[in-house]
C-alpha positions as CSV (number, residue, x, y, z in Angstrom):
1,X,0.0,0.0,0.0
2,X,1.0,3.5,-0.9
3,X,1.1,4.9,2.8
4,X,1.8,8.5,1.0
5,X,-1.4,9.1,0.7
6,X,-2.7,8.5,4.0
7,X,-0.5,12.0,4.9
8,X,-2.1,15.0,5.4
9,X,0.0,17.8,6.9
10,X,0.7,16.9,10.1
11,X,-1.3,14.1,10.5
12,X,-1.7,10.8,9.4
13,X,-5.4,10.5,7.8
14,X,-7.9,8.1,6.1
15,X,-10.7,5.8,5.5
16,X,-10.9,3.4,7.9
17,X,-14.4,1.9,7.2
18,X,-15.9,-0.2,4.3
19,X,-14.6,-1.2,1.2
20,X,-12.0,1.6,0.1
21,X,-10.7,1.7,3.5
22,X,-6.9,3.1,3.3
23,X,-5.8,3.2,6.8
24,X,-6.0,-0.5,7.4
25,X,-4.5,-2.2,10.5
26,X,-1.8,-3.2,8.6
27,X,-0.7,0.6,7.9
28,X,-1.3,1.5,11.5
29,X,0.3,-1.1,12.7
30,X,3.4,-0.6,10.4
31,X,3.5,3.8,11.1
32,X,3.3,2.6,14.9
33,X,6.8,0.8,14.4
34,X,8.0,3.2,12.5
35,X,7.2,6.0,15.2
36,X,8.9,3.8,17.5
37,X,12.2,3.2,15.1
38,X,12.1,7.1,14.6
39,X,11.8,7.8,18.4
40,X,14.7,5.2,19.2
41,X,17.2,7.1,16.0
42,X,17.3,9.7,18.1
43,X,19.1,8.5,21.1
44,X,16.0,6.5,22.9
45,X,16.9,3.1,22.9
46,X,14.2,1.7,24.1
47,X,11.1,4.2,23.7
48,X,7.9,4.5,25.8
49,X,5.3,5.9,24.3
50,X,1.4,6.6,25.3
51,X,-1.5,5.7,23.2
52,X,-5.4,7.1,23.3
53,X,-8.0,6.7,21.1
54,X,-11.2,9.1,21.0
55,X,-14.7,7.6,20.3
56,X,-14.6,6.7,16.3
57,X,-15.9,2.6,16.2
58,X,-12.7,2.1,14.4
59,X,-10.7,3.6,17.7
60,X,-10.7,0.2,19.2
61,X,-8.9,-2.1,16.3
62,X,-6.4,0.9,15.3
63,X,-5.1,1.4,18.9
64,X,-4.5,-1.9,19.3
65,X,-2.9,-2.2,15.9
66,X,-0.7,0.4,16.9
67,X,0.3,-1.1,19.7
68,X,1.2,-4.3,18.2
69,X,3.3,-2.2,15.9
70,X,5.5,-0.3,18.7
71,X,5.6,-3.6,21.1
72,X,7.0,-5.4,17.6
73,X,9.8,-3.4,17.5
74,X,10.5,-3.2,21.7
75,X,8.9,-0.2,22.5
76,X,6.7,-0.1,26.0
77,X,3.2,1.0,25.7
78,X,1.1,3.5,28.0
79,X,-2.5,2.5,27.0
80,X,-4.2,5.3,27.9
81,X,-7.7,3.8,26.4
82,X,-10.6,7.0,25.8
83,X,-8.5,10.2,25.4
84,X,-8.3,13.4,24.3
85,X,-5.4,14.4,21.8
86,X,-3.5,17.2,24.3
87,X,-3.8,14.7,26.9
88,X,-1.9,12.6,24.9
89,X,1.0,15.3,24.1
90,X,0.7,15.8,28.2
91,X,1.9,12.4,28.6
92,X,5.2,13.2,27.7
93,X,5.6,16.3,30.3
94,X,3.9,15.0,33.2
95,X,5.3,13.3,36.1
96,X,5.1,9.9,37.0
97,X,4.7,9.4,32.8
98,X,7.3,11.3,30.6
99,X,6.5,9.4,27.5
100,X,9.5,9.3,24.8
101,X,6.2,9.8,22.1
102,X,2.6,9.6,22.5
103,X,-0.1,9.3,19.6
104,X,-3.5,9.6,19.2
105,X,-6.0,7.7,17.3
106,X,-8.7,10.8,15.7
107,X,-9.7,12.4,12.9
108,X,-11.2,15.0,14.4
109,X,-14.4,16.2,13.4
110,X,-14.3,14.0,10.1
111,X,-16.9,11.6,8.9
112,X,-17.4,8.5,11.1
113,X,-15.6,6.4,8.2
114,X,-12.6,8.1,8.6
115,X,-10.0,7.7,11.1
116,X,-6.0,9.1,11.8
117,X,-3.2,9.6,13.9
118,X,-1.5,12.5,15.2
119,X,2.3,12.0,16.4
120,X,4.0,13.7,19.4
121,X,7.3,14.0,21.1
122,X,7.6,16.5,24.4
123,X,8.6,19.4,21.2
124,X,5.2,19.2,20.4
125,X,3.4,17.7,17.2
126,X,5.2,16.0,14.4
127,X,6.1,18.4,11.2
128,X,4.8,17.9,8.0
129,X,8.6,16.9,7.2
130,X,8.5,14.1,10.0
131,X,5.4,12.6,8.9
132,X,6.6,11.7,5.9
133,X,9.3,9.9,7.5
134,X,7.4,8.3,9.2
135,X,6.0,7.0,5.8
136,X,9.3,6.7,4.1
137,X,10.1,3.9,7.2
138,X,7.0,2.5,7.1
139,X,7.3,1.4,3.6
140,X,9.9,-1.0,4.5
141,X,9.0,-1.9,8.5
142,X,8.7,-5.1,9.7
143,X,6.0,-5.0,12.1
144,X,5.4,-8.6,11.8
145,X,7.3,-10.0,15.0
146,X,6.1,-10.8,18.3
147,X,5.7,-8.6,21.3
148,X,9.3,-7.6,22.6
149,X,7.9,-4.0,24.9
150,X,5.2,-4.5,27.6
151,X,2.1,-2.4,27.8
152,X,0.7,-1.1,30.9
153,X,-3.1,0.4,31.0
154,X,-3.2,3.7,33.1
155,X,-6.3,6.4,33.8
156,X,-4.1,9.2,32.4
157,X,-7.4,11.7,32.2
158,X,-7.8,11.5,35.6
159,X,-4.3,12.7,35.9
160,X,-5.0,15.4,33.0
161,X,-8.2,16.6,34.3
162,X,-6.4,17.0,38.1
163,X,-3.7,19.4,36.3
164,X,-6.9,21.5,34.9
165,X,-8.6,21.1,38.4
166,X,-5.6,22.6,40.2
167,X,-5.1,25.5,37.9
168,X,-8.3,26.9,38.9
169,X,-8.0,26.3,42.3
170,X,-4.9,28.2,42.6
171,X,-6.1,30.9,40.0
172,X,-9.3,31.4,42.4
173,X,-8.1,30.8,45.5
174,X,-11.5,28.5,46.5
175,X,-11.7,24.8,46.6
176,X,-15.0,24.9,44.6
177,X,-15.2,28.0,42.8
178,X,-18.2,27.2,40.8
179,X,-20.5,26.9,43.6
180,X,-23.8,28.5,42.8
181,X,-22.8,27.7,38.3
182,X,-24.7,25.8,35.9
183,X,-22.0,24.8,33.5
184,X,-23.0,22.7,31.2
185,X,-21.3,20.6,27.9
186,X,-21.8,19.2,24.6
187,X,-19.4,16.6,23.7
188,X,-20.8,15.5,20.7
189,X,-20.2,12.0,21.4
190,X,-16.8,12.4,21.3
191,X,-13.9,12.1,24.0
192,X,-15.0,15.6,25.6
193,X,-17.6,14.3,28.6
194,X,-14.6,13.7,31.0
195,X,-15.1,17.6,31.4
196,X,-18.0,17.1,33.1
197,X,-17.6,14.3,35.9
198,X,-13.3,15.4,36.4
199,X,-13.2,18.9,36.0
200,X,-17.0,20.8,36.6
201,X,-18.5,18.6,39.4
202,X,-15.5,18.8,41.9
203,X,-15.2,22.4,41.6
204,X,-18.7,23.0,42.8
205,X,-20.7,23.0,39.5
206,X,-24.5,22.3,38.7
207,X,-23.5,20.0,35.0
208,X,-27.3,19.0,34.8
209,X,-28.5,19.9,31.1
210,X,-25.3,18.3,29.4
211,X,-25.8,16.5,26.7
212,X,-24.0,13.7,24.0
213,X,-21.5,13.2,26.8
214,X,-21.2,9.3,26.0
215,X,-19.0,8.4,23.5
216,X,-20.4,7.2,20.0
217,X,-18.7,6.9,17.3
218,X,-21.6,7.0,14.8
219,X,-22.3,10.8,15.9
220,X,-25.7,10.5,16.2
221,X,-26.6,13.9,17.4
222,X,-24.7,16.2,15.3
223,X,-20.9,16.7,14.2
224,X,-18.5,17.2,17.0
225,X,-17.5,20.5,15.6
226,X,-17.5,24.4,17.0
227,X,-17.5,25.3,13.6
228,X,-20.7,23.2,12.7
229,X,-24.2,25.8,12.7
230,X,-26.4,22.5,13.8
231,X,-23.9,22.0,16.5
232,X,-23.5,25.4,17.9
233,X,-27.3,25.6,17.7
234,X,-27.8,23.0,19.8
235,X,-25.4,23.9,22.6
236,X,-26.9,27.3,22.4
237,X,-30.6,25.8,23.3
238,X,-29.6,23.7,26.0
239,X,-28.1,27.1,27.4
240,X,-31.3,29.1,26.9
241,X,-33.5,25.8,27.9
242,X,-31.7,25.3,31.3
243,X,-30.7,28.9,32.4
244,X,-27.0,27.8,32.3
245,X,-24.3,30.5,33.3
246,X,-21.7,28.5,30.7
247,X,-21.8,26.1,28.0
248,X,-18.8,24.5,26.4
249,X,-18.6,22.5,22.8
250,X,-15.9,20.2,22.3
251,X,-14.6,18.9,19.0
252,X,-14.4,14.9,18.8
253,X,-10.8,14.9,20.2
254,X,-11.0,17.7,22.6
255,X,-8.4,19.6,21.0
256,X,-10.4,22.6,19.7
257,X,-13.6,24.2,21.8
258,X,-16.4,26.6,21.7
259,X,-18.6,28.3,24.4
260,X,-22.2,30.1,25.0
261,X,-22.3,32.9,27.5
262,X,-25.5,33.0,29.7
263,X,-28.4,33.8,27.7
264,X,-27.3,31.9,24.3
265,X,-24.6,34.8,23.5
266,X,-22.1,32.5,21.6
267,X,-18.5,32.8,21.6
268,X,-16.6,31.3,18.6
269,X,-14.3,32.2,15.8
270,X,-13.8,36.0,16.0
271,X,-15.4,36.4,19.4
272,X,-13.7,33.4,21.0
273,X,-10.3,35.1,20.3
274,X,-11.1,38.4,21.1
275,X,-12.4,37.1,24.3
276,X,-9.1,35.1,25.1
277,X,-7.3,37.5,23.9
278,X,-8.6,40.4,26.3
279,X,-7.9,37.7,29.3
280,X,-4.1,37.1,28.2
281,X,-4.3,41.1,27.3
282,X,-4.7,41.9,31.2
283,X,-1.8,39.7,32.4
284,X,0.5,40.3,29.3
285,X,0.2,43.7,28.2
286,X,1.3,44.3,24.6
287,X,1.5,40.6,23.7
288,X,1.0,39.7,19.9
289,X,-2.0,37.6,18.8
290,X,-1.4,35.0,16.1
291,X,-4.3,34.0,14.5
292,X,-5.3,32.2,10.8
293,X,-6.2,34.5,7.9
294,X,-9.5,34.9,7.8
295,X,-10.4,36.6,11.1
296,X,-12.6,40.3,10.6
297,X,-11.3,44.1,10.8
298,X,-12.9,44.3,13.9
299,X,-11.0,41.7,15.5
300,X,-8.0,43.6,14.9
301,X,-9.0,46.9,16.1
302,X,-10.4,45.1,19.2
303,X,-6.7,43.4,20.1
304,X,-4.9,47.1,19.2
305,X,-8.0,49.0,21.7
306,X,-6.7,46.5,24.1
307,X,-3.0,47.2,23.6
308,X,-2.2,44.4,21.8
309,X,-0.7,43.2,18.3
310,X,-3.0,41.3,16.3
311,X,-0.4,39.1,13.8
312,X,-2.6,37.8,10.9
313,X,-1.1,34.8,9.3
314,X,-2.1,31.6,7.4
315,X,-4.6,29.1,7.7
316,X,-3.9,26.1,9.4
317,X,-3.2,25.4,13.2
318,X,0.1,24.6,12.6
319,X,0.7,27.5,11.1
320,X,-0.6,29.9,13.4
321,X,1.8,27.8,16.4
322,X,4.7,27.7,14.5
323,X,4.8,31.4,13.8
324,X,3.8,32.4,17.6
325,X,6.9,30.2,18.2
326,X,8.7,32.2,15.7
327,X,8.3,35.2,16.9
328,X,9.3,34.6,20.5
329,X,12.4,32.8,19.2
330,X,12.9,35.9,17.6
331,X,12.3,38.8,20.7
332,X,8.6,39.4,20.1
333,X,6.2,37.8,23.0
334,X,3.5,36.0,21.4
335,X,1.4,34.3,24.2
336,X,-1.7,33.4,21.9
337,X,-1.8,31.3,18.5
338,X,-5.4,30.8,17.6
339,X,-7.3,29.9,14.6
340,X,-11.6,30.9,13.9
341,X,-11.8,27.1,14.0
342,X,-11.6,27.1,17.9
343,X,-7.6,26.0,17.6
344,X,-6.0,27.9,20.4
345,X,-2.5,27.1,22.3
346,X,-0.9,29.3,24.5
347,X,2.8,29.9,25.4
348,X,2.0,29.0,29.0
349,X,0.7,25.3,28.2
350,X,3.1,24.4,25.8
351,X,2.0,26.0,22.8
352,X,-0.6,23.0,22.6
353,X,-3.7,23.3,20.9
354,X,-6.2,22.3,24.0
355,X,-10.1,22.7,23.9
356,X,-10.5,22.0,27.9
357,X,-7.4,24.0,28.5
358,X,-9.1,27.3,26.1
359,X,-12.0,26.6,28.6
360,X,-10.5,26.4,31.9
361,X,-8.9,29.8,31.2
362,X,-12.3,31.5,30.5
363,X,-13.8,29.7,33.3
364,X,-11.6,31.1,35.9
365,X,-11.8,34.3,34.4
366,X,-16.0,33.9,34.3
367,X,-15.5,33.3,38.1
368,X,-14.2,36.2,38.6
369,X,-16.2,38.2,36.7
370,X,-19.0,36.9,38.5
371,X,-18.3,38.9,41.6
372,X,-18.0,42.1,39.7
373,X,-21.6,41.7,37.9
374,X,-20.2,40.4,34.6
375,X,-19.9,37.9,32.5
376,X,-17.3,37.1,29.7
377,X,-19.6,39.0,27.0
378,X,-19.0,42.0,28.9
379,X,-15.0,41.5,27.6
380,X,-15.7,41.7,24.4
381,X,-19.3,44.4,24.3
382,X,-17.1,46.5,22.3
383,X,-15.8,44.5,19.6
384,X,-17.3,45.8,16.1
385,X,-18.7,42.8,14.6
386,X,-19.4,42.5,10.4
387,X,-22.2,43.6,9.6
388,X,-22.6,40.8,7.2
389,X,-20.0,38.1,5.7
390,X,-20.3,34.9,3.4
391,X,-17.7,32.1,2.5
392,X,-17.9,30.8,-1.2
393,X,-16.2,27.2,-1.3
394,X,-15.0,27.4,-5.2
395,X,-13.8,23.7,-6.6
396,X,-10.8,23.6,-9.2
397,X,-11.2,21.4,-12.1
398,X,-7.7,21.3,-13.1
399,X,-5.7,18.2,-13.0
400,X,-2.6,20.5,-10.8
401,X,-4.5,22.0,-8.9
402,X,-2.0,23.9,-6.8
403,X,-0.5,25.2,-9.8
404,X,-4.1,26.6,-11.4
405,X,-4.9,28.3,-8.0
406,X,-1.8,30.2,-7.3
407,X,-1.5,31.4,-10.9
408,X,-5.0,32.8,-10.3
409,X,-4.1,34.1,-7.1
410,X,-1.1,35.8,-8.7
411,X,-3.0,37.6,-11.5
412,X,-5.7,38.4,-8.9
413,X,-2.8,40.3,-7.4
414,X,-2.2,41.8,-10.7
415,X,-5.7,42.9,-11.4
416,X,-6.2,44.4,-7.9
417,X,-3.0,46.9,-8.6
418,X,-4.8,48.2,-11.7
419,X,-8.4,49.1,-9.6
420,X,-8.2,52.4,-7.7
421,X,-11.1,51.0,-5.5
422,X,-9.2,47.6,-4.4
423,X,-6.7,48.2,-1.5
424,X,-4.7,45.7,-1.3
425,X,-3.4,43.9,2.5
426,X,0.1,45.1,3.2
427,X,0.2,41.7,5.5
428,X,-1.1,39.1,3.7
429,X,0.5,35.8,4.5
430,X,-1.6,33.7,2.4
431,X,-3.8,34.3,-0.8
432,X,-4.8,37.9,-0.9
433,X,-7.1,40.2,1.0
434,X,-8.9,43.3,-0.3
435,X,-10.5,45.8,1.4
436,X,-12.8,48.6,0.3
437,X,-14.1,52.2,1.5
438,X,-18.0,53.0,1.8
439,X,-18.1,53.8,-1.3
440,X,-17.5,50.5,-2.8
441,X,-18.6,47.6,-0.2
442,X,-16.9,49.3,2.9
443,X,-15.7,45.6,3.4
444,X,-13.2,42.9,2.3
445,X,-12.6,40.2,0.5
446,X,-9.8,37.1,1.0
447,X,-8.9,34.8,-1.9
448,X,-6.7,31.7,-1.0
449,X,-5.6,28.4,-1.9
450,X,-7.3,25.4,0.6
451,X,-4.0,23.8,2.4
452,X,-5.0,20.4,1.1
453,X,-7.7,20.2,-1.2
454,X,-8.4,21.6,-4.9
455,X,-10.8,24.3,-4.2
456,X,-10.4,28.0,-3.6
457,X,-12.0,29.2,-0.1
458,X,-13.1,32.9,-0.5
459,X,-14.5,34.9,2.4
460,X,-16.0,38.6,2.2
461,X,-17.4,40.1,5.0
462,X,-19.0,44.2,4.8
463,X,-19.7,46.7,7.4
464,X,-23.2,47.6,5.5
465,X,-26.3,46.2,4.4
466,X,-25.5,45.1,0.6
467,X,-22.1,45.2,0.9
468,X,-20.8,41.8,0.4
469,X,-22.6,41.2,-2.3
470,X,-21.4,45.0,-3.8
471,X,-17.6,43.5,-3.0
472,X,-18.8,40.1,-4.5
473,X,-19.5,41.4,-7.6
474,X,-16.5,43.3,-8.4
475,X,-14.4,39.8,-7.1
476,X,-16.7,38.0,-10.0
477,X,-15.8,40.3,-12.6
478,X,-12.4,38.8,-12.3
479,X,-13.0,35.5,-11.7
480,X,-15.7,34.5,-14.1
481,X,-12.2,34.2,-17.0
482,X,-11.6,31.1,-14.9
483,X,-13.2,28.3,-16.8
484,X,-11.7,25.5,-14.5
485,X,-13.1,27.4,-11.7
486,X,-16.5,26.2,-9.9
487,X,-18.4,29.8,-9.9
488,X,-21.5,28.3,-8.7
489,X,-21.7,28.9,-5.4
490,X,-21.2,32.8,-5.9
491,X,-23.0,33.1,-9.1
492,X,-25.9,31.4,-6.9
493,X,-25.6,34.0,-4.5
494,X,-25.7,37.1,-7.0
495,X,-28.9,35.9,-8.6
């Protein structure tokens, strides 16, 4: 099997269900042995590494494929059974574990067919670069041989959730700070409902209203997703229906998060990081904000009312991590990396992307606000919100893809130069980003290549009634030359 094209990014990702299934047992077994080989060519001999799965039906067989692969090859094995993926990285940093390499069997907030696995070390996740090493090794493992490591079976989320409990203890002062809070979750079905009976009930908190807390890996509610509108609007009812203070969404894997404020006021994308952001604003005055490419003007004048520096950068979590790393490698403090899709790591925890952790830090800071009269939506009353904005997912025909979408991009570019009404982003990372005066959509627009797959993502958000679709039209009068270019969805929209 061509284990090539099970990579994607950072991650290791594929069908794991039916009859096209890609990312068999066999290839699991065989990237397990070659994690292990990896870990051990860099000076550990004999490597221990931690293993967790979160709720996908195929969890069960790939774990312990994996585990056959890393015992095969002497490795010992830390079976940490139903976890979340920073857990998993947090088995290589915590005592009483230190893990040479931990991995996590997700993929996230994909279809229940599909499954993965996501690769750490105590740097952090696996590059791009590693990953296919990984592969390259794979290809000519032997993962055939009998057990030659041991595995042990351990409760590491008990141990996670205790960290999570003693940070807000300490950052209270009370025992059980959310005495007198209904807090309630949405996991989805996913690994997230751990939150509820390790973290929420010893501090003090009323959980009754959560909901999809038991894992199921047919996701029969809705998508475990922040991102997902049937998702968010069901979190969002169960907050209104039950009077909650708090409720918290958790991806499948725990690794990215959203929240509703009392009263159904919902805080993802831009008003999760501007709410985060004013937090770490408080305690770090100045600090720079990473965040992905698409985030609104209003976000950015939010972070610079608050005395910060909003970076903008590229899609992608990795992205947004590696250049917050970058920068404080470099002199500048960056405490925050954080995507719209509810990625957010922080300098403090490791620069690990962490759902539960995102939340624990706007739950101590909820506590506090409490006492004052306020609640978190208070932080962010003043952030300017768009007055209206659309996404247009635009397939590419083309056979090269990559090579079709940045040569569009480029002449994009191009054209924009020649408008006096387009102004073009003097910080774009990625793609390009417009952005226009009153006069002609009082808006923007942001044209980039998708990271992985052959479409072009383009988002357009307006500060006026009718503007997006006044910006819209003057993006279609370019792109309509584009014959290998899905127009539909926009041309649908302009009708």
């Amino acid at each position: 099997m061509d284990y090539q094209k099970l990579q994607n990014g950072s991650d290791i990702r594929g069908v794991a269900l039916g009859d096209n299934a890609n990312l068999t047992q066999q290839a699991a077994r065989d990237l397990a042995a070659a994690f292990a080989e990896w870990l051990s060519a860099r000076g550990t001999v004999k490597p221990k590494i931690a293993i967790g799965m979160d709720s996908r039906v195929t969890g069960p067989s790939l774990k312990q494929a994996c585990i056959g692969g890393f015992t095969a090859v002497g490795a010992d094995v830390v079976d940490c059974g139903m976890a979340s993926t920073p857990a998993m990285f947090m088995t290589t940093v915590t005592e009483g574990f230190l893990c040479d390499g931990a991995v996590m069997v997700t993929a996230s907030h994909l279809p229940m067919n599909r499954n993965g696995l996501k690769f750490f070390t105590r740097d952090g996740g696996l590059e791009k670069g590693d990953i296919a090493e990984l592969i390259r090794i794979a290809a000519d493992i032997d993962s055939s041989g009998a057990a030659k490591g041991s595995v042990f079976a351990a409760d590491f989320m008990s141990v996670y959730a205790g960290i999570l409990v003693d940070k807000i203890r300490k950052a209270t002062g009370e025992e059980r700070p959310f005495e007198g809070f209904k807090i309630i979750v949405d996991a989805g079905n996913g690994a997230g409902g751990f939150y509820v009976d390790k973290v929420l009930a010893p501090l003090g908190a009323d959980t009754e209203g959560s909901q999809f807390l038991d894992p199921d890996g047919t996701f029969p509610n809705h998508i475990p997703n922040p991102e997902n509108k049937e998702a968010m609007k069901s979190i969002v009812e169960a907050v209104v229906n039950t009077g909650a203070d708090f409720g918290i969404i958790f991806d499948t894997d725990v690794d990215r998060a959203g929240a509703v404020d009392k009263g159904g006021s919902v805080l993802n994308k831009n008003r999760l990081i501007a709410a985060i952001s004013a937090i770490l604003l408080k305690e770090f005055p100045g600090t720079t904000i990473v965040t992905d490419s698409i985030t609104s003007s209003g976000l950015a004048e939010f972070i610079a009312s608050r005395g910060g520096v909003h970076h903008r950068f590229k899609r992608g979590y990795k992205n947004v991590i590696n250049e917050s790393i970058r920068l404080n490698e470099s002199g500048t403090d960056s405490q925050l990396a954080i995507e719209t899709s509810g990625h957010a790591a922080l300098k403090e925890n490791y620069f690990l992307d962490d759902g539960a952790y995102l939340v624990t830090r706007l739950l101590i800071e909820m506590a506090k606000l409490k006492k004052q009269g306020h609640t978190i939506s208070d932080l962010i009353a003043d952030m300017k919100e768009p007055l209206e904005s659309e996404e247009f997912r635009l397939n590419i025909g083309a056979d090269d893809f990559k090579a079709y979408g940045n040569s569009m991009i480029a002449a994009l570019e191009a054209y924009a130069k020649q408008q006096p009404e387009f102004n073009i982003a003097p910080d774009n990372h990625e793609g390009i980003r417009v952005s226009f005066d009153k006069e002609n959509g009082n808006g923007w627009f942001l044209v980039r290549l998708s990271l992985h797959d052959p479409l072009i993502p383009v988002n357009v958000e307006s500060d006026e009634k009718g503007g997006v679709r006044i910006i819209t039209e003057k993006l279609y009068a370019f792109l309509k030359g584009y014959d290998k270019l899905d127009l539909a969805p926009i041309e649908s929209y302009l009708k």
